[in-house]
N, C-alpha and C positions, 0 to 999 in steps of 0.2 A: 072185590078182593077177598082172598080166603086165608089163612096158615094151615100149611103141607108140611109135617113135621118127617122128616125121614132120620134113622138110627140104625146106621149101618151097623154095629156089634151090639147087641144088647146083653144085658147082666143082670145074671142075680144079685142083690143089692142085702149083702148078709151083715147085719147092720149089731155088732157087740160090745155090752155097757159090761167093764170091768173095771174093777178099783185102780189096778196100774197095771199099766203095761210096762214088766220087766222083762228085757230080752237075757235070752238063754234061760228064763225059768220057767215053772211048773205051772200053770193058773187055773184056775176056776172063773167062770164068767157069773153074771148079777142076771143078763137076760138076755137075748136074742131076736132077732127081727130079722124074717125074710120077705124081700118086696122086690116088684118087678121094676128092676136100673137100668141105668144109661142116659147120656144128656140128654137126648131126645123126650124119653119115658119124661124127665123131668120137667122140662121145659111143657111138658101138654099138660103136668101133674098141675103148673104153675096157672096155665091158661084156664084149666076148669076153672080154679076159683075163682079167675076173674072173666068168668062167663062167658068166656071167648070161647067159639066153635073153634074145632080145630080136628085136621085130620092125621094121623099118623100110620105111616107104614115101617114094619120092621120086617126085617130077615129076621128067622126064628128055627134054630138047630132044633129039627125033629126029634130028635130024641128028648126034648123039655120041652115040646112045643103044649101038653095037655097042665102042665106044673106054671108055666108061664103065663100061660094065656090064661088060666084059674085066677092068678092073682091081678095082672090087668081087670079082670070081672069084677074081681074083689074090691079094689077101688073105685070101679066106673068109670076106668077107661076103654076106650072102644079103639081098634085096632086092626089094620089089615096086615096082619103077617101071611108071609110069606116063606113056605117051607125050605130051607135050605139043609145041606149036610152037615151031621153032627149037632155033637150038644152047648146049651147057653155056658157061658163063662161065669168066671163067679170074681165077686169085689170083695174082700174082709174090710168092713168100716169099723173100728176101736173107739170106742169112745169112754173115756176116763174120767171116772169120777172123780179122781182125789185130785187131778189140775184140768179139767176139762180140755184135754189136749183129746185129739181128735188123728187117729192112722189112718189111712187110708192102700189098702194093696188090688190093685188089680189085675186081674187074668188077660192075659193077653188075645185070646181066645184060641176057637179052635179056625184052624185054615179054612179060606173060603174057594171051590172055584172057577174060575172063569164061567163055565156056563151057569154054575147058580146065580155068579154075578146079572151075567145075560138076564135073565130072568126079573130079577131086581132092577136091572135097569130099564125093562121093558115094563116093566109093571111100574113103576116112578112115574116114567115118561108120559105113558096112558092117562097119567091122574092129574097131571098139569093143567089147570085152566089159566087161559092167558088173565094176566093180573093177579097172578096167586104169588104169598109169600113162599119161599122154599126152604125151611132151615133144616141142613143137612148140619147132623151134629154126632159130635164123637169119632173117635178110631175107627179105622172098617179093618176088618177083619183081616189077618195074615196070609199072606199068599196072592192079595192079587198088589196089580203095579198101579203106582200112583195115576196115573193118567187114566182112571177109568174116572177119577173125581173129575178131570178135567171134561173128560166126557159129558159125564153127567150135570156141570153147569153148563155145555154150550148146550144140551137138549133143551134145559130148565128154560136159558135164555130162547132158545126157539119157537118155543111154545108161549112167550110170551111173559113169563114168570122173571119175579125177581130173586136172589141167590142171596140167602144169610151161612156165612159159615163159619163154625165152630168146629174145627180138626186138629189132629194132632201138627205139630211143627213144621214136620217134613215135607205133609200132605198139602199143608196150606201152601209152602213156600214155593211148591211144584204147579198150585192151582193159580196162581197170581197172573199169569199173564191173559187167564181167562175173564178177567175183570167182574171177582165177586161183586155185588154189589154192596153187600156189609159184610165187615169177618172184627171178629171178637175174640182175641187170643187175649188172654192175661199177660202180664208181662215176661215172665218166663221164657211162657209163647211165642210171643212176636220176637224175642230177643233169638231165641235158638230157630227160627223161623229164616232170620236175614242173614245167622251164622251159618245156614243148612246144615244144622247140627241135629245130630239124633237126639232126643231125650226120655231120660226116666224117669226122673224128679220132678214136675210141673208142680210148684204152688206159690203165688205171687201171695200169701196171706202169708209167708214168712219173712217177712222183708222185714226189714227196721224199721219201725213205723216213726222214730225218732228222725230220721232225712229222708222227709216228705218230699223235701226240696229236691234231693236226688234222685227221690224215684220219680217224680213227677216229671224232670228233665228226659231221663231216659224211656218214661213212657212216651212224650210227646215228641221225642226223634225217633220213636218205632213207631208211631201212629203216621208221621208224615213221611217216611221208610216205603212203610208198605203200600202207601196212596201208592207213591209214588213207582213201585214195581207192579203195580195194577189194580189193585184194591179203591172202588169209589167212596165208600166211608170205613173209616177202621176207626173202631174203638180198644183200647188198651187199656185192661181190667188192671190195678191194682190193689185190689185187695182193701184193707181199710183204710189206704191213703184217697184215693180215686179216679179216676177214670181220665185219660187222654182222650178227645177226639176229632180225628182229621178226616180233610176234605180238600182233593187235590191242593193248593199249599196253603191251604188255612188249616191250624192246630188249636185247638185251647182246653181247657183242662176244667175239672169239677171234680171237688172232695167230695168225698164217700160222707155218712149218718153217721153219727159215733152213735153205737148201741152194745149191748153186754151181751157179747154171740156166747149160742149155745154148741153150734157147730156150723162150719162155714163149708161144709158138704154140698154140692149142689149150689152155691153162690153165683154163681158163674153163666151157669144153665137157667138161675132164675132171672138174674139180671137180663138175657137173651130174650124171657120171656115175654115180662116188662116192657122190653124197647120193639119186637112184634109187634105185639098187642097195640103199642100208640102210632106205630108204623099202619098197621092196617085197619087202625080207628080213622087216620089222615088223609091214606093214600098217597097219593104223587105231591102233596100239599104237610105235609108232616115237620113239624118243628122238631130236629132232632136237639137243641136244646135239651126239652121239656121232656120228651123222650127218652133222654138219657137221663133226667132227672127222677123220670116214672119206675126207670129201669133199676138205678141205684137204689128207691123205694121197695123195691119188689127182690130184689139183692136182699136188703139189711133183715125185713122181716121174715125172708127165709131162714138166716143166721140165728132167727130168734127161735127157729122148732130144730127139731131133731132130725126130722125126712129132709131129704133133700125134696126139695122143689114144694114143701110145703110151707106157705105164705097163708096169712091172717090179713083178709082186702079192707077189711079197718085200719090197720097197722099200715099198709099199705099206703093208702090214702093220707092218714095222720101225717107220713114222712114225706110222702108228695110234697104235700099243702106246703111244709115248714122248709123242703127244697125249692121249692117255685117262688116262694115269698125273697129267699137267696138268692137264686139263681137264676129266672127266669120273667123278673119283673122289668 
């Protein structure tokens, strides 16, 4: 088995430390950070450190493809993009000093189409080895129709491969009857997902962390939800309450680490990481327990750097250990 990372919409990741963010005024920033984004980017950022091989394909708008692909080098990630029309979109990430409150805005991109999809899809397809993970992660681009997602898991499954997916709302709720194999919405997610609701606002890290009880209830009816309209495991992020996860009609739940996040950018995508990486340490033999234990691990210590998808595999490990001895004894 291998991880096949694919990132349909990639982003520049324009990452700004200012004392506060006051809307309608004038600011000056402390300091700036440009890095090459998107779930995918993050979730392979995740995997280097924990020494997991990993392949990634992106579409990449030729007009940034020489600006992009620099900074992929720049890290040591390796990458098969793939030229498509027009240029990379861009994220503004705010990060505040005076309450470490954390904006996130992103660009929607630029329109993708059809034949470049063609393309992308043929070249995905090509790269599939039977038994390979596939985590298709993030928005794809504007302009094409959902059913090319759906497409692209029945190939995935053709060839052999197994389907992790991380999408926007809509995308996911349209791919369900193609029976991902894992899909990881937050709760947000999965909530505007069964609504077929559009959304713009995605972040289960705002919830009231005071009715655990309530969030936990309504994760664990969105994780047995979506089994249920075809999804064979759904996990349901909740941010720093924790995690739902179902499995045709078995549910059950596990609390997140309590740690002192410095930004919870990237949480999500690393969490995905995590539950990979113990997925294709296991194979067809995988205790998704322990796995989602490893994953909440690799979650929390991202929370603790600034990059998204950057984790400390000490930290790492530390929270495993102290979640396994909880949850998995």
């Amino acid at each position: 088995m291998g991880i096949l990372v694919i990132n349909p919409n990639p982003v520049f990741d324009r990452t700004i430390s200012l004392t506060e963010l006051v809307p309608g005024a004038v600011m000056r920033t402390l300091d700036v950070e440009l890095t090459a984004g998107g779930k995918g980017i993050n979730v392979a950022r995740v995997l280097r450190a924990l020494d997991q091989p990993v392949r990634l394909i992106i579409p990449v708008g030729v007009d940034d493809r020489a600006r992009y692909e620099a900074l992929l080098a720049a890290e040591g990630a390796q990458a098969q993009l793939i030229g498509v029309s027009g240029p990379v979109r861009m994220a503004n990430i705010y990060l505040e000093n005076l309450t470490n409150r954390v904006t996130v805005i992103n660009d929607a991109g630029y329109p993708m189409s059809a034949s470049d999809w063609d393309l992308v899809h043929s070249e995905i397809s090509a790269s599939v080895i039977s038994g390979d993970l596939v985590l298709i992660m993030g928005s794809f681009p504007p302009g094409l129709d959902p059913k090319v997602l759906s497409s692209l898991i029945a190939a995935v499954h053709a060839s052999g491969g197994h389907v992790l997916l991380d999408v926007n709302p809509e995308w996911l709720a349209m791919s369900l009857a193609e029976g991902p194999d894992v899909i990881t919405p937050n709760l947000d997610e999965a909530e505007a997902a069964l609504a077929d609701a559009s959304a713009t606002v995605m972040d289960s890290q705002l919830h009231d962390i005071t009715e655990t009880d309530k969030i936990r209830d309504r994760a664990m009816h969105a994780a047995m939800e979506l089994c249920a309209r075809g999804a064979v495991h759904a996990f349901v992020t909740a941010g720093a309450a924790g995690v739902a996860m179902a499995h045709r009609d078995e549910v059950s739940w596990m609390n997140s680490f309590p740690i002192d996040p410095i930004s919870a950018v990237g949480a999500g995508d690393s969490f995905v990481a995590g539950l990979a990486h113990m997925w294709n340490q296991a194979g067809d033999d995988v205790d998704w327990r322990a796995a989602t234990a490893f994953a909440i691990a690799t979650s929390a210590s991202s929370c603790e750097q600034v990059r998204a998808g950057g984790v400390e595999t000490d930290r790492v490990n530390e929270i495993f250990n102290t979640l396994s001895a909880v949850h998995c004894s």
